[in-house]
C-alpha positions in Angstrom: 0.2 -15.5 -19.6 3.9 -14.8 -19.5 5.2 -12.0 -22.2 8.1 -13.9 -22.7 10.2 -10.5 -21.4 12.1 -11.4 -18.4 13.8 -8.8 -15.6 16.2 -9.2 -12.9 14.9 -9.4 -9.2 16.6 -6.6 -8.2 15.2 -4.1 -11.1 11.9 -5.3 -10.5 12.1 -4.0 -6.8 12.8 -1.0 -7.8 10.1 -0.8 -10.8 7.3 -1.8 -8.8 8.7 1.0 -6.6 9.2 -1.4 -3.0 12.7 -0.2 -3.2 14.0 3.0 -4.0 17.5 1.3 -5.8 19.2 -1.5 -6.7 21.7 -1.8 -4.3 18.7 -1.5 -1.4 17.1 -4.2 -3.2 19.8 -6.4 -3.8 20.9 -5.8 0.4 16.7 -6.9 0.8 16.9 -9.8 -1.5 20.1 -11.1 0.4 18.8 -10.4 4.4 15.9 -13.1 2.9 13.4 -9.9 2.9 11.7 -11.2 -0.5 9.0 -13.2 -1.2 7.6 -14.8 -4.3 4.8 -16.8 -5.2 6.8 -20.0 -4.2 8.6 -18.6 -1.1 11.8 -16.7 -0.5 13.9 -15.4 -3.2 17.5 -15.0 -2.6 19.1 -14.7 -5.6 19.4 -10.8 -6.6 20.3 -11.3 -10.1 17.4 -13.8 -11.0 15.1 -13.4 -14.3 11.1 -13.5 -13.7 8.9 -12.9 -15.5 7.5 -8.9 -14.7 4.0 -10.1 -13.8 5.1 -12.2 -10.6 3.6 -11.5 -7.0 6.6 -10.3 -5.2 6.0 -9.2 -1.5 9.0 -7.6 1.1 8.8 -9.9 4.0 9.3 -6.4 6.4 7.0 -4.4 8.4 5.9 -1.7 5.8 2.4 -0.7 6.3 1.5 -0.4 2.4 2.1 -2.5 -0.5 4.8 0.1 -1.4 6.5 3.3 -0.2 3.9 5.5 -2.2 1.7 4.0 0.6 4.1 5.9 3.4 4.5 9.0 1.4 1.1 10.0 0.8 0.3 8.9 4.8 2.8 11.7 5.3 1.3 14.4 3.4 -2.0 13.3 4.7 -0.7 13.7 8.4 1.1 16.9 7.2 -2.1 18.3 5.7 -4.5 17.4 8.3 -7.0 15.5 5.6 -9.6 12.6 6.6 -10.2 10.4 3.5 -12.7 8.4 5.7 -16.3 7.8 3.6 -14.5 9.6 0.4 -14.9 7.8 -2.8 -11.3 8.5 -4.7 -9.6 8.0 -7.8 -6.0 7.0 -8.1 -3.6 7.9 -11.2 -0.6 6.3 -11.7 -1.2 3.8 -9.6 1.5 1.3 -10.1 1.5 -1.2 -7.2 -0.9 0.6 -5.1 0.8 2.2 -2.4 -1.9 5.0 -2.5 -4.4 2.9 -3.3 -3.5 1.1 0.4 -2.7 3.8 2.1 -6.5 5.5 1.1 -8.3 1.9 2.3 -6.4 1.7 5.2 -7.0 5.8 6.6 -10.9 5.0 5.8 -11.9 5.5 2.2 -15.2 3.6 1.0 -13.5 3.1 -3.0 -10.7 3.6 -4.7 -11.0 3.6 -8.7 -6.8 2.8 -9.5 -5.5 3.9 -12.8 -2.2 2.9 -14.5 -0.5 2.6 -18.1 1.4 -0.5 -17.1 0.5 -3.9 -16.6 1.1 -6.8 -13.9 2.5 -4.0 -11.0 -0.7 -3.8 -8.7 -0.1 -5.5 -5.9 -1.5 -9.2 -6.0 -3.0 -8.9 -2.5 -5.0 -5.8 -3.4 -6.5 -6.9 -6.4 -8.9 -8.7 -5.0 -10.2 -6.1 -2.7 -13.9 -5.3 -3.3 -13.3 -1.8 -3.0 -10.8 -1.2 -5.8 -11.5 -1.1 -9.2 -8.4 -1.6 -11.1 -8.0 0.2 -14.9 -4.4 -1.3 -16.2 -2.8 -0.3 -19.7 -5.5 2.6 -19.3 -4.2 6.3 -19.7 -6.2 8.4 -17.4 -6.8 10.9 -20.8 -8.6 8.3 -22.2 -11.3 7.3 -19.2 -14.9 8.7 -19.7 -14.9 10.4 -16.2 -18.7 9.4 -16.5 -17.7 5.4 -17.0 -15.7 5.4 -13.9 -18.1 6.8 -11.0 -16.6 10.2 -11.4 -16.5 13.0 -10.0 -14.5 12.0 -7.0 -14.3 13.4 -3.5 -10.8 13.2 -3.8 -8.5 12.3 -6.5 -4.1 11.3 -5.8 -2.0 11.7 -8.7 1.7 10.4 -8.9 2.7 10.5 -12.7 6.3 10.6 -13.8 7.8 11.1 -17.8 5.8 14.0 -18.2 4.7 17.3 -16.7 1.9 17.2 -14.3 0.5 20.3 -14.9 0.1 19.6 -18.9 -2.5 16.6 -16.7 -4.4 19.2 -14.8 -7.2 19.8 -17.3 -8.1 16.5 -17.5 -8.2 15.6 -13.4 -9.8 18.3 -12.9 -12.4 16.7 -15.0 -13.1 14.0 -12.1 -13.2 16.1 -9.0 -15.9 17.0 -7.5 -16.9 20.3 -7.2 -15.0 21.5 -3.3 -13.6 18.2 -3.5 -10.1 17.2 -3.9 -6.6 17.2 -5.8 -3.6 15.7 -3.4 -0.9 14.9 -6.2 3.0 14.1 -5.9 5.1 16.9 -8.1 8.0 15.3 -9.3 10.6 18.4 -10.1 12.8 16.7 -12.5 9.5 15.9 -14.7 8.4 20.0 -14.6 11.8 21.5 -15.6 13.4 21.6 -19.5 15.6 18.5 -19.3 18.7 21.0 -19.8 18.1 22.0 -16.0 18.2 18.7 -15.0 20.9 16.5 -13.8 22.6 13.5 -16.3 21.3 11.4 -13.0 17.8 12.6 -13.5 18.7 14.5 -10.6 17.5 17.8 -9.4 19.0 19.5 -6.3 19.2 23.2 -6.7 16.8 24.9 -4.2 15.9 27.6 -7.0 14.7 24.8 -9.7 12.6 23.2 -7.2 11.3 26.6 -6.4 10.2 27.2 -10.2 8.6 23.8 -11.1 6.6 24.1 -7.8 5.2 27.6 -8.8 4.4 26.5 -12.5 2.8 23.6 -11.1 0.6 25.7 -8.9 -0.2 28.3 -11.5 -1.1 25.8 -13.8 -3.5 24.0 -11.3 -5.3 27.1 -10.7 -5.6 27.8 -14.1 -7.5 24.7 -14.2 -9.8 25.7 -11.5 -8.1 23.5 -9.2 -6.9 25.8 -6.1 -4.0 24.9 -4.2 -4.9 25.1 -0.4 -1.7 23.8 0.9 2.0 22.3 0.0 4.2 20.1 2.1 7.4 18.2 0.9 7.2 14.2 0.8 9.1 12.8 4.0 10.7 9.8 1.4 13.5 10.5 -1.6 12.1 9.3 -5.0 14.1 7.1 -7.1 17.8 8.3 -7.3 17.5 10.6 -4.7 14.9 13.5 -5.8 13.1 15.6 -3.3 9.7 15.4 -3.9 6.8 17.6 -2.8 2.8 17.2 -2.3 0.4 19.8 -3.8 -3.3 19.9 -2.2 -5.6 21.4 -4.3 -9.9 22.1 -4.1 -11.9 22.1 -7.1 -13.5 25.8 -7.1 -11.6 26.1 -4.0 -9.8 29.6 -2.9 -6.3 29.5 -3.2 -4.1 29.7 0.2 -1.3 32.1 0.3 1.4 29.3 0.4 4.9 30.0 0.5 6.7 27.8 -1.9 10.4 29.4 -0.6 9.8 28.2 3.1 8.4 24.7 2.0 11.4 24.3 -0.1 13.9 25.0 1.9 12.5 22.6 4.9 12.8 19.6 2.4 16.5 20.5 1.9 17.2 20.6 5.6 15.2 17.7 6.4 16.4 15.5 3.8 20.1 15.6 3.5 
C-alpha cells in the first residue's frame, strides 16, 4: 500500500543507492537507462511513490553499486564467501546481499531500518531472508540463525564502532566482520565538511584507527584493510575493514592504505 509520500525519480536513484547523485541519475533517466514496473521512465523530475521496483536498464552486475564495492574488497582481500551462511546490515537495496549470492554464499539474512528499497528481483530469492524496519540492535542473534560465518556491515548516520558490540554478537567464533567505514560518520561533525565531505588524508587516518581500536576492543580483530574502488555519495573515500572474531590482529598500516585511496581516486 502506497504511503501517500511521493519522491522525485531522480532522488530515488540516488536513495536506493543505483546512482551516486542527482545529476548521474537525471543523465540515466534521460539516455532511457530506467526502468519501472510499467517500462521506461524518462521523465527525471517524476513523483512515485518510494516503494516502486525501479531497475537501471545497464550492465551492472548487482542490484546496486554496494554490489561492485564489496566485490572489490573481496578481490582485494582474497576472501571465498562460497558455502558461508552471512548476515547483511544495512542492507538497503541489496547490493551485498547480490554480490554474496552471486561469489557463492548458501544464505544471506538482510537487515535494514527502511522500507520498500530491497531490490524487487531479490526478494523472492529462497536464500534471503529479508528483516525491513528492523534495527540490527534489536534482532535476537538466536531468532535469526546466528552466529554467522561472515557478517557485511554498511551503516551510515552514526558511528560504526558504537555497532561493534552488538555484530560481534552474531559472528561466529574465527568467522567474519567485512564492514564499509564511512569517515564522515566516525569524525565530530566540526571536522567534517558543510558537504558532508571529508578529504583531508589525516581525518581519514583517525576515524580508521578508532574504528580498528574499537573493533578489537570488541574481540573482533582486524586482519586486513583496503580502500573501496567506488566514491560514496557526494564524493567520500571510503574504506573496508576485515575483521575475525577471536582472530589475531594483522599489523596493518592505516598511513599506506590511506594514501593509495587518495592517489587512486582523484
Amino acid at each position: 500500500m502506497s504511503s501517500g509520500r511521493k519522491i522525485r525519480l531522480v532522488d530515488l536513484l540516488v536513495e536506493r543507492g543505483l546512482c551516486d547523485d542527482a545529476a548521474l541519475a537525471k543523465r540515466l533517466v534521460i539516455a532511457g537507462e530506467v526502468r519501472g514496473e510499467n517500462g521506461v521512465l524518462t521523465q527525471p523530475s517524476l513523483l512515485l511513490d518510494p516503494g516502486i521496483e525501479i531497475t537501471l536498464t545497464g550492465t551492472s552486475r548487482f542490484v546496486s553499486r554496494g554490489g561492485d564495492k564489496l566485490y572489490g574488497a573481496l578481490e582485494d582481500f582474497a576472501f571465498d564467501v562460497s558455502g558461508l551462511k552471512c548476515l547483511d546490515v544495512g542492507a538497503s537495496t541489496g547490493g551485498f546481499t547480490d554480490c554474496l549470492l552471486k561469489a557463492g554464499a548458501t544464505g544471506v539474512v538482510a537487515v535494514d531500518v527502511a522500507y520498500g528499497q530491497f531490490a524487487w528481483q531479490l526478494r523472492n530469492d529462497a536464500r534471503i531472508t529479508l528483516l525491513e524496519r528492523t534495527s540490527i540492535r534489536a534482532v535476537d542473534p538466536t531468532e535469526v540463525g546466528a552466529p554467522f560465518d561472515l557478517v557485511v556491515a554498511d551503516v551510515s548516520f552514526s558511528p560504526l564502532r558504537s555497532l561493534f558490540p552488538v555484530l560481534a554478537g552474531f559472528v561466529e567464533a574465527g568467522g567474519f566482520l567485512i564492514t564499509l567505514i564511512k569517515p564522515q560518520f566516525e569524525l565530530p561533525a566540526g571536522a567534517v565538511g558543510k558537504n558532508g565531505v571529508v578529504s583531508d588524508s589525516e581525518l581519514h587516518e583517525k576515524a580508521i584507527i578508532q574504528v580498528l581500536e574499537a573493533a578489537t576492543a570488541n574481540d573482533l580483530a582486524p586482519i586486513a584493510l583496503t580502500y573501496s574502488g567506488l566514491k560514496g555519495p557526494k564524493g567520500n573515500r571510503e574504506f573496508f575493514l576485515m575483521a575475525q572474531r577471536s582472530g589475531i590482529p594483522a599489523n596493518i598500516t592505516v598511513e599506506q592504505v590511506v594514501r593509495d585511496a587518495h592517489r587512486a581516486l582523484v
